[in-house]
N, C-alpha and C positions, 0 to 999 in steps of 0.2 A: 850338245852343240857340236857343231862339224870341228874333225881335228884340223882343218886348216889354221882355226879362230883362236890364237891366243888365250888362256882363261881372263885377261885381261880385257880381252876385250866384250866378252859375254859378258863381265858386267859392265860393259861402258855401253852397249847394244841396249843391256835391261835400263839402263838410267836414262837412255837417250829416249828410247819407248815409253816409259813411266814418266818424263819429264813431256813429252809431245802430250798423251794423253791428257795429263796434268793441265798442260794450257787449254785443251782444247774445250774441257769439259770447263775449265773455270771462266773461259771467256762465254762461251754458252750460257750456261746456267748459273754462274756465280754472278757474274760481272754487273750483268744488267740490272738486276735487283739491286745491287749494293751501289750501282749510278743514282738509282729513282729514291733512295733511302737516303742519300748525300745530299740532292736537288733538295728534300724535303724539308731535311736538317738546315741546308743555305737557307730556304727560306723560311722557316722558325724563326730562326737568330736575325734575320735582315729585318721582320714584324717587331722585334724584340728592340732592337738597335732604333728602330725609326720612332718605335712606340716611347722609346728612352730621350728620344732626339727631339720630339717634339714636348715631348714635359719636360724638360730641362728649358727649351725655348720659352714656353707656356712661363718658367719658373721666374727665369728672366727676366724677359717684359713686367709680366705682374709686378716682382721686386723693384726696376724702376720704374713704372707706375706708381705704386706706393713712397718710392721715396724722392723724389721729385717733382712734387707739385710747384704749378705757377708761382711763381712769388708775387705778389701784388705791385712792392715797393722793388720791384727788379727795372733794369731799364726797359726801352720798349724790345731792343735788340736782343738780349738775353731773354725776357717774354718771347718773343715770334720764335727765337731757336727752341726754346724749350717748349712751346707748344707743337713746333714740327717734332720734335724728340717721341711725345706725347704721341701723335700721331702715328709717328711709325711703330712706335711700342704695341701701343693698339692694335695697327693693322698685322703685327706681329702674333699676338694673342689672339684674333680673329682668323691666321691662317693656323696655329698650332690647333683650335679646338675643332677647325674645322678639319684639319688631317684625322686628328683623335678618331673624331664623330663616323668618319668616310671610311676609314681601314678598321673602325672598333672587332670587325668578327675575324680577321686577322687575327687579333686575339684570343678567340677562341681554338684557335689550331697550336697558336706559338704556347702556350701552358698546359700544365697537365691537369689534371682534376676537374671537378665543377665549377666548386667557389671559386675559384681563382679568377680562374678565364673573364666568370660573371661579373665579378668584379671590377677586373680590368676594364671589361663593358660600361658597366654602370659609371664606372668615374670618367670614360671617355663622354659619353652619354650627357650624364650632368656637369663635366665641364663646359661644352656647349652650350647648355641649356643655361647656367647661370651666366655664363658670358651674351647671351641672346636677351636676359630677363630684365623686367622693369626695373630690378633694383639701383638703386644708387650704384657709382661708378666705383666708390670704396668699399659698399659690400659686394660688389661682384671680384673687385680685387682681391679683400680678403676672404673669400671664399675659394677663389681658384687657389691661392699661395695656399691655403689651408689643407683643401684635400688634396692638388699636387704635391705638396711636402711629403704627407703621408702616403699617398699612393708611390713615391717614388723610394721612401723608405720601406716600404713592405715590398716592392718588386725587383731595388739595384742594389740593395745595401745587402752586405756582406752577410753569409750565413754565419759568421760569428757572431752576430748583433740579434743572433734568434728573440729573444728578452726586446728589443726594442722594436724588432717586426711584426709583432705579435699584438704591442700597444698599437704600433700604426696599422695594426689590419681593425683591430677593434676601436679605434677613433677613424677612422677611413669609413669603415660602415658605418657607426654612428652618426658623422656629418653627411654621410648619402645620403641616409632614413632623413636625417633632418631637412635637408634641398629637395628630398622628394615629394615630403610631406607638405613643404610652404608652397610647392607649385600644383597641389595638384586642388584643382578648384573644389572648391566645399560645394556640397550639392545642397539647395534648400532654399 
């Protein structure tokens, strides 16, 4: 280095050099990559949250669905409220399966693995599907609370609970096969 230069400041020269570089090459080449991997990751988790947002909704409604039926011997006033109740619970349940059904391949990006993803599929899939079907209004009820329940415990519930996510992934499948199997028309 020139003897004018301090040794002090050769290396505050080498730091300030190595430090420019530093930014230059990380804003370049670092940066931008690890923007588009951030974006990615946002939206994962936002599939993840919405897909949680509307089974929880879905879970809701169902639940008062189920537990609020008309009372006959109710006055007319408490009938008409709880029929409107009834009403918007429904209309509730009719916009959760349809969100489900509209973003279902969402879910194929927000999980990792096969099964998984597939799954998430399927139950968005046949929540629709049973909430669309001829069935009576209590087996579509308890059908949705049944595989929601379980699809929400194999996807929210805590990895400590591995042992009970494990039952709800193999009763989750189970009642799919079984919703898939009573709809799909016998040939003959």
């Amino acid at each position: 280095m020139p003897d004018w230069m301090p040794s002090w400041g050769t290396t505050a020269l080498i730091s300030i050099v190595t430090s420019l570089l530093t930014l230059i090459v990380a804003g370049r080449y670092i940066s931008p990559p690890l923007e588009v991997r951030n974006r990615r990751f946002q939206a994962k988790m936002q599939a993840r949250e919405k897909f949680q947002a509307n089974m929880l909704d879905l879970l809701s409604a169902v639940t008062h669905l189920l537990a609020a039926p008309v009372a006959p011997e109710a006055t007319d006033t408490v009938r008409t409220a709880l029929r409107e109740e009834r009403a918007r619970w429904r209309a509730q349940v009719d916009e959760a399966t349809k969100y489900l059904t509209d973003h279902a391949v969402q879910l194929l990006f927000a999980y990792q693995g096969t099964r998984l993803p597939e799954l998430a599929v399927r139950y968005s899939s046949n929540a629709r599907g049973v909430w669309i079907s001829d069935r009576s209004e209590e087996q579509k009820l308890t059908n949705l609370r049944d595989i929601t329940q379980h699809c929400h415990a194999l996807f929210f519930d805590s990895p400590v609970y591995a042992r009970q996510r494990v039952r709800s992934w193999t009763e989750l499948e189970r009642l799919l096969e079984q919703l898939e199997t009573l709809e799909t028309p016998s040939s003959g």
